[in-house]
C-alpha positions as CSV (number, residue, x, y, z in Angstrom):
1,X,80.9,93.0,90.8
2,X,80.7,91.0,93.9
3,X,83.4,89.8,96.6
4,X,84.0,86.4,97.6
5,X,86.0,85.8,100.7
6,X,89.5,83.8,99.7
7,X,90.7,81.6,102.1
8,X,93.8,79.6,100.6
9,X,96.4,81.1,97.9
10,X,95.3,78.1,95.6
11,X,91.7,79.6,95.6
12,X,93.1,82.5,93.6
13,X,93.5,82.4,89.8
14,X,95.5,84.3,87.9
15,X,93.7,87.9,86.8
16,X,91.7,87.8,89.8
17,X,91.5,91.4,90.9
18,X,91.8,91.3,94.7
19,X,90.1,93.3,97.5
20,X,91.1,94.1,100.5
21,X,89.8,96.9,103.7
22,X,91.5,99.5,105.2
23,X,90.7,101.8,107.7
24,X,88.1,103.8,105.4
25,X,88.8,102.5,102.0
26,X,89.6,99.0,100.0
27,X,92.9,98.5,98.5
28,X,92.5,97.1,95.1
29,X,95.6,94.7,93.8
30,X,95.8,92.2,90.2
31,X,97.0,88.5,91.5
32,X,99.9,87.3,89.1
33,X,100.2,83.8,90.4
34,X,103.1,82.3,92.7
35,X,101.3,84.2,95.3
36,X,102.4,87.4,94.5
37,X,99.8,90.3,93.7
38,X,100.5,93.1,91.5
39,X,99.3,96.9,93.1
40,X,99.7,100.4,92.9
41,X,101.4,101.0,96.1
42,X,99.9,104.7,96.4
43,X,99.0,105.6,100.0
44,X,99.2,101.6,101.0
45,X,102.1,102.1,102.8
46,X,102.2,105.0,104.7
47,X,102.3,108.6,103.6
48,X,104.4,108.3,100.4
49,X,103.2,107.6,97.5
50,X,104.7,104.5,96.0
51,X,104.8,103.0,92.1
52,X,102.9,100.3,90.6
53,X,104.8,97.0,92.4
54,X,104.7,93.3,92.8
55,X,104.0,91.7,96.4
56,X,103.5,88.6,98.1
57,X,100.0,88.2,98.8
58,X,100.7,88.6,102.9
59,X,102.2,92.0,102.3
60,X,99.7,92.8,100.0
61,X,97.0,91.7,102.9
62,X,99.0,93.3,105.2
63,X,96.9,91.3,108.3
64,X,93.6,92.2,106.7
65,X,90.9,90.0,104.9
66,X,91.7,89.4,101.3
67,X,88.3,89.5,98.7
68,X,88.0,88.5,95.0
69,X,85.5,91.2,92.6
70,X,84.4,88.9,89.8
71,X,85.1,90.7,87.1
72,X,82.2,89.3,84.8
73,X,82.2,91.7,81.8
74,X,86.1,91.7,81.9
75,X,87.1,91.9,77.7
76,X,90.0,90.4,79.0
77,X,91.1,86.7,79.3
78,X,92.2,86.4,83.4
79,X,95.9,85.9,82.0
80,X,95.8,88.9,79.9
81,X,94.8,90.8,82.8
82,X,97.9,89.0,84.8
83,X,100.2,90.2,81.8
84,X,98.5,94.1,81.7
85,X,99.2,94.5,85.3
86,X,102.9,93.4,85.0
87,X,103.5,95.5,82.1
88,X,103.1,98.5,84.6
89,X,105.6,97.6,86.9
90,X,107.4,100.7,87.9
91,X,105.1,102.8,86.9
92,X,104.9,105.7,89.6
93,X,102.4,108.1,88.6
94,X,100.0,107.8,91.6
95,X,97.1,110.1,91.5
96,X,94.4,109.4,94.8
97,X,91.5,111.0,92.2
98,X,92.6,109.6,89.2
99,X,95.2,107.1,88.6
100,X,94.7,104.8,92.3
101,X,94.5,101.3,92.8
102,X,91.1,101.0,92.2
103,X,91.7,102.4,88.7
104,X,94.8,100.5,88.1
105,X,92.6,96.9,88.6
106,X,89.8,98.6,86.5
107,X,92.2,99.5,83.4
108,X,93.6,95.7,83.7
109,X,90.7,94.2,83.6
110,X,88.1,96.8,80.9
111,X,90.7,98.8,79.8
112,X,89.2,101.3,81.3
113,X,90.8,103.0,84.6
114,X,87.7,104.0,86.9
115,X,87.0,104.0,90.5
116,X,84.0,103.3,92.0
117,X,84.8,104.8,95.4
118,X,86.2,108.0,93.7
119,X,83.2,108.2,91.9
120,X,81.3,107.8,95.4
121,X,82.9,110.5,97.2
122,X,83.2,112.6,94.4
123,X,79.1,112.2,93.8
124,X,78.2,112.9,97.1
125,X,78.3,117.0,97.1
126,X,75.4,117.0,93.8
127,X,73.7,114.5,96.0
128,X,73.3,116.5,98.7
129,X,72.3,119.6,96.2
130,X,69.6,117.4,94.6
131,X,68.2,116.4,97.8
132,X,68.2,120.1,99.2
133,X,66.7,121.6,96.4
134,X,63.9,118.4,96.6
135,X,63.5,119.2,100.1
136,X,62.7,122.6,99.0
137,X,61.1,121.8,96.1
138,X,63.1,123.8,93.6
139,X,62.2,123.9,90.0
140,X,65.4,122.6,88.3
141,X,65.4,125.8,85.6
142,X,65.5,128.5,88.4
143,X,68.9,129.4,89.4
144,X,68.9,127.5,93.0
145,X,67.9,124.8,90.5
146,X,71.5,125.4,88.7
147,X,73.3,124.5,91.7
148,X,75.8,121.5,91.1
């Protein structure tokens, strides 16, 4: 998946799943045409956790950058996606781990809800495991080996 910057409203098609930085994380919405975007709300807006809503695409920016991810291996046609993000309107069953806005865009697009920067984090405490039991060159089979 890459991200292209977005400059005008009318560069957006319909399905595209949008990108856009926060202070330590991207916020991940499905753009619905008419210049509205359709996220799950989640943290976005402050400490509550909010439902699965649609947006204008300046609130969905809210003053940051705004990206497309080509979704190349989407099963999906780009309206499809459009319509599968719309049909969880109001949905409000916002898990950070496992149901964000990250895996929201994923399930619209592959039908498959997964998050790349859940996976991240989540990864990085075997990483660290691996590369201490490299640095002391632990067989895997002994039981420092079994850590992680």
């Amino acid at each position: 998946m890459t991200a292209v910057s977005c400059l005008r409203e009318g560069d957006i098609p319909i399905g595209a799943h949008l990108v856009t930085p926060r202070r330590g994380y991207t916020h991940h919405g499905i753009y619905v045409g008419r210049g509205e975007v359709v996220h799950y709300m989640g943290l976005s807006s402050g400490l509550r956790r909010g439902p699965v809503a649609k947006v204008t695409l300046e609130q969905f920016a809210s003053g940051h950058a705004v990206a497309i991810e080509i979704e190349a291996t989407a099963p999906y046609a780009p309206i499809e996606i459009a319509e599968r993000a719309q049909s969880r309107l109001a949905e409000d069953r916002y898990s950070l781990l496992s149901n964000n806005c990250e895996h929201f865009c994923s399930w619209c697009a592959h039908g498959v809800a997964r998050s790349w920067q859940v996976e991240r984090f989540l990864g990085w405490p075997r990483r660290m495991a691996q590369a201490f039991r490299s640095a002391l060159h632990v067989p895997t089979g002994s039981a420092l080996g079994q850590i992680a």
